[in-house]
DOTI-977183 format. One record per residue (C-alpha): residue number from 1; residue in three letters; x, y, z. Coordinates in nm, 3 decimals, always signed. Example, Ala and Ser with C-alpha at 12.3 -4.5 7.8 and 13.67 -1.06 7.14 Angstrom:
residues 2
<node><n>1</n><res>ALA</res><xx>+1.230</xx><yy>-0.450</yy><zz>+0.780</zz></node>
<node><n>2</n><res>SER</res><xx>+1.367</xx><yy>-0.106</yy><zz>+0.714</zz></node>
end
This chain:
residues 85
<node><n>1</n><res>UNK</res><xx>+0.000</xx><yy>+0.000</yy><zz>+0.000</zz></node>
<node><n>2</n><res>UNK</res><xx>+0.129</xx><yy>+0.321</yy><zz>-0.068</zz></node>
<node><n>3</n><res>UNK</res><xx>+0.202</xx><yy>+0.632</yy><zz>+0.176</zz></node>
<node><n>4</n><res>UNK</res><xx>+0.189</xx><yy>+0.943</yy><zz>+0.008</zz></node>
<node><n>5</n><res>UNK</res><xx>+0.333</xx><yy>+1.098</yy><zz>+0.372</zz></node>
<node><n>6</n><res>UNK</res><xx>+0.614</xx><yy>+0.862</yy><zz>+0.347</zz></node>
<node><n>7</n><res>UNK</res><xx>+0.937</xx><yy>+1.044</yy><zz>+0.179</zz></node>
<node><n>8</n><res>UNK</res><xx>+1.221</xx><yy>+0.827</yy><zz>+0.056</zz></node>
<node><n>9</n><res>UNK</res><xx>+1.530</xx><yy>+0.989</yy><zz>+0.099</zz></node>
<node><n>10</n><res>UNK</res><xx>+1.923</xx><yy>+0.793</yy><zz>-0.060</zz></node>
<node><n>11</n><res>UNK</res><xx>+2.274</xx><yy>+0.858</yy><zz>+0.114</zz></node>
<node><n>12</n><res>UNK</res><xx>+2.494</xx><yy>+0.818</yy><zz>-0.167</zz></node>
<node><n>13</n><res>UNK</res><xx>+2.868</xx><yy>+0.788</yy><zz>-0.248</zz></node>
<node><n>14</n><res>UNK</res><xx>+3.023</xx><yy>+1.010</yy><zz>-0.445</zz></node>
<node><n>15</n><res>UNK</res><xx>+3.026</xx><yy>+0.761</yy><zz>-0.728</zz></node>
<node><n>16</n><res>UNK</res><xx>+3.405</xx><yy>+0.843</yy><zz>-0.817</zz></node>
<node><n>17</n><res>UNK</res><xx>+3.572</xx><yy>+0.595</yy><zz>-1.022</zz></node>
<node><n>18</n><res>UNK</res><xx>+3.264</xx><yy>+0.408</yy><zz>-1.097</zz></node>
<node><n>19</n><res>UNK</res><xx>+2.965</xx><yy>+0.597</yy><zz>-1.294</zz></node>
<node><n>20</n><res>UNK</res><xx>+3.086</xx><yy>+1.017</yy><zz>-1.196</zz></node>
<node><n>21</n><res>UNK</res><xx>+2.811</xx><yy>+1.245</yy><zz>-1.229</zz></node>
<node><n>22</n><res>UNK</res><xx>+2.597</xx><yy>+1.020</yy><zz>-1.441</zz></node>
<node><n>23</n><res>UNK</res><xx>+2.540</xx><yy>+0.781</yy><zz>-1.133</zz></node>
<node><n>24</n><res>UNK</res><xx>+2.434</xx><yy>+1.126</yy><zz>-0.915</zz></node>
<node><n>25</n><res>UNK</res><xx>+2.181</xx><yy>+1.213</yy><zz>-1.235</zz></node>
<node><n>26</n><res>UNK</res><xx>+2.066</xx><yy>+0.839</yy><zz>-1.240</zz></node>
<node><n>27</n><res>UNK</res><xx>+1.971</xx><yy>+0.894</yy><zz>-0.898</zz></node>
<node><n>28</n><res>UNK</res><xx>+1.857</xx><yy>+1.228</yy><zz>-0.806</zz></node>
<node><n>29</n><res>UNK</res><xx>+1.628</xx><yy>+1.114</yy><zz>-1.147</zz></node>
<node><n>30</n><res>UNK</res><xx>+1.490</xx><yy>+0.815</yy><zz>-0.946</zz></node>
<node><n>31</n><res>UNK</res><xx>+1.194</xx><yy>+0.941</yy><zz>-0.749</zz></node>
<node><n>32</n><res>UNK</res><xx>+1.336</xx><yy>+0.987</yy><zz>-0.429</zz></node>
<node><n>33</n><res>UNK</res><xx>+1.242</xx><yy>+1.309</yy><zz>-0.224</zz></node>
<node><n>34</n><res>UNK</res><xx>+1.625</xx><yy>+1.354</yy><zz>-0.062</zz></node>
<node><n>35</n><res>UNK</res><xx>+1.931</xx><yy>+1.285</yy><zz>-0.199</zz></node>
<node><n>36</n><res>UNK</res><xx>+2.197</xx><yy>+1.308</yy><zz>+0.074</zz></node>
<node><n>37</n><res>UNK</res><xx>+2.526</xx><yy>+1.290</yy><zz>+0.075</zz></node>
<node><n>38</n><res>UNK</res><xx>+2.767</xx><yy>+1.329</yy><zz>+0.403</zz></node>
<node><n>39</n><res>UNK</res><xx>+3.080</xx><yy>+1.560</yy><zz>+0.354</zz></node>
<node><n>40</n><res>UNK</res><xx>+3.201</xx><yy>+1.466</yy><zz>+0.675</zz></node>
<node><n>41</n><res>UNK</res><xx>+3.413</xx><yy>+1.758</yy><zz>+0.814</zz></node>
<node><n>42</n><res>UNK</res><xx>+3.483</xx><yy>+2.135</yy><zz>+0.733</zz></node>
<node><n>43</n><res>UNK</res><xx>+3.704</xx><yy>+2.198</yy><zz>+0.395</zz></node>
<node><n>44</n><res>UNK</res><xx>+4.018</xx><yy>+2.219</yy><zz>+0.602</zz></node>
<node><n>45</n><res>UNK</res><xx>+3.999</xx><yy>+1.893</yy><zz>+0.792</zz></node>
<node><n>46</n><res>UNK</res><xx>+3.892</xx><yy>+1.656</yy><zz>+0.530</zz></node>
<node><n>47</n><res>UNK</res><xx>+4.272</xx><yy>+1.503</yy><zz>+0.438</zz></node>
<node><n>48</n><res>UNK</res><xx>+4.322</xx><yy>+1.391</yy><zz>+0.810</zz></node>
<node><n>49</n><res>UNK</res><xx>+3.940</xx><yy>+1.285</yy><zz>+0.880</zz></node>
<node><n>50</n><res>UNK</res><xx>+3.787</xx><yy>+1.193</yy><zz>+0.577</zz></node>
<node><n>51</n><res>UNK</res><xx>+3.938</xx><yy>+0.904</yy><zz>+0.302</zz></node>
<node><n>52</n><res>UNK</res><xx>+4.133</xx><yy>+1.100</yy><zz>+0.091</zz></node>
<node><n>53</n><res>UNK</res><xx>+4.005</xx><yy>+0.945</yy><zz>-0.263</zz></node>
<node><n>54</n><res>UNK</res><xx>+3.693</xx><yy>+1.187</yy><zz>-0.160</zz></node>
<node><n>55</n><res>UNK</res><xx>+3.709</xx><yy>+1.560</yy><zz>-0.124</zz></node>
<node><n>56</n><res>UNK</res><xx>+3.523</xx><yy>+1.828</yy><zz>-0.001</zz></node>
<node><n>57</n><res>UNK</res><xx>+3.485</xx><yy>+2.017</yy><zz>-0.299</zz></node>
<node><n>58</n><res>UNK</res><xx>+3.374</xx><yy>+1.689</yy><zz>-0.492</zz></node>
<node><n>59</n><res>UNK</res><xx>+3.114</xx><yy>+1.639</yy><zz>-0.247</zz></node>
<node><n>60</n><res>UNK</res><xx>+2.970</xx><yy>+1.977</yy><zz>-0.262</zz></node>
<node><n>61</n><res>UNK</res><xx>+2.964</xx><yy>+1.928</yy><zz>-0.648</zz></node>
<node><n>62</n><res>UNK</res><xx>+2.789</xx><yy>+1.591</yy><zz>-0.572</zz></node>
<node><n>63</n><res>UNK</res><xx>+2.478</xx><yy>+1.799</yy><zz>-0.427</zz></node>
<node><n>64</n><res>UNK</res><xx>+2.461</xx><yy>+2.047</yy><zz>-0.653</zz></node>
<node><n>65</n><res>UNK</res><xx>+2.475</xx><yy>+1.791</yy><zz>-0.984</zz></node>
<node><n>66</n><res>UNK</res><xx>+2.187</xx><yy>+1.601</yy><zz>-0.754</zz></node>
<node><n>67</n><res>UNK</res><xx>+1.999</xx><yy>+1.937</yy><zz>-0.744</zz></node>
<node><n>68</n><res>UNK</res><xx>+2.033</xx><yy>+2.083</yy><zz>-1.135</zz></node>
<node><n>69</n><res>UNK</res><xx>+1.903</xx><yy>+1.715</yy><zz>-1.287</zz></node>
<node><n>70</n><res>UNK</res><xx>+1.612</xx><yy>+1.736</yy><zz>-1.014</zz></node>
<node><n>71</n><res>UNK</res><xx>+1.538</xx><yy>+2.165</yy><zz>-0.882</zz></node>
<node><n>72</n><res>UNK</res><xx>+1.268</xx><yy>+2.035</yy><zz>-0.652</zz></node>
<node><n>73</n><res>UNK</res><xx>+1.510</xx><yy>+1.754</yy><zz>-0.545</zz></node>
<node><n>74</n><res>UNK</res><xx>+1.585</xx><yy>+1.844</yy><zz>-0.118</zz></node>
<node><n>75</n><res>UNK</res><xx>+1.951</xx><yy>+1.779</yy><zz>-0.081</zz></node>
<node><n>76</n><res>UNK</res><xx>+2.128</xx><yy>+1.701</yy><zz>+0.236</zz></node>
<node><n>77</n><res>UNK</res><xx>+2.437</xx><yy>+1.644</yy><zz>+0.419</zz></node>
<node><n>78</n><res>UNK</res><xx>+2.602</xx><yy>+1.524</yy><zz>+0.740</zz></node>
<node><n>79</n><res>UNK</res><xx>+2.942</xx><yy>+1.628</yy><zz>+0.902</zz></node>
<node><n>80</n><res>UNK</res><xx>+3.057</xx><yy>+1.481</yy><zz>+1.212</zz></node>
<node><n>81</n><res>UNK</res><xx>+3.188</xx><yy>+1.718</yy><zz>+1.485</zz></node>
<node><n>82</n><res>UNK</res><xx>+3.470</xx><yy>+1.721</yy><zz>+1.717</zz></node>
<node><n>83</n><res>UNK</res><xx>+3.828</xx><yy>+1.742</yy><zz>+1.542</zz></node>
<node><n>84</n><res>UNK</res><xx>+3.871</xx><yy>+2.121</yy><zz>+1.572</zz></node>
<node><n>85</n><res>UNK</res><xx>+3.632</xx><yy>+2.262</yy><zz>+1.398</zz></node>
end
């Protein structure tokens, strides 16, 4: 049965290496209501908290690729906090 008060939100990867930006389109395309995607840290602490295949400035790009396929697409992120922010 559906729930039209139910919202279906994806956390994603950043889909580097694998399908780039066409796997964020294919996604943020899908019918979902969020798209989210965790950046993790501020810009400055990402190469001694977060792996560094992924950046911070890749991630932001993530969100906003999400959002121009889909306007009306909510996008998200999480950062975790206490390494000096």
């Amino acid at each position: 049965e559906l729930k039209p008060s139910m919202r279906l939100e994806c956390l994603t990867p950043d889909f580097n290496g694998t399908s780039g930006l066409d796997g964020v389109a294919t996604v943020a395309s899908a019918g979902l209501d969020v798209y989210a995607h965790n950046i993790e840290t501020v810009e400055r602490l990402q190469g001694s908290v977060r792996d560094r295949r992924a950046g911070y400035r890749e991630s932001i790009g993530v969100l906003e690729h999400a959002r121009s396929v889909n306007p009306s697409l909510v996008t998200k992120t999480s950062t975790i906090l206490g390494f000096g922010e």
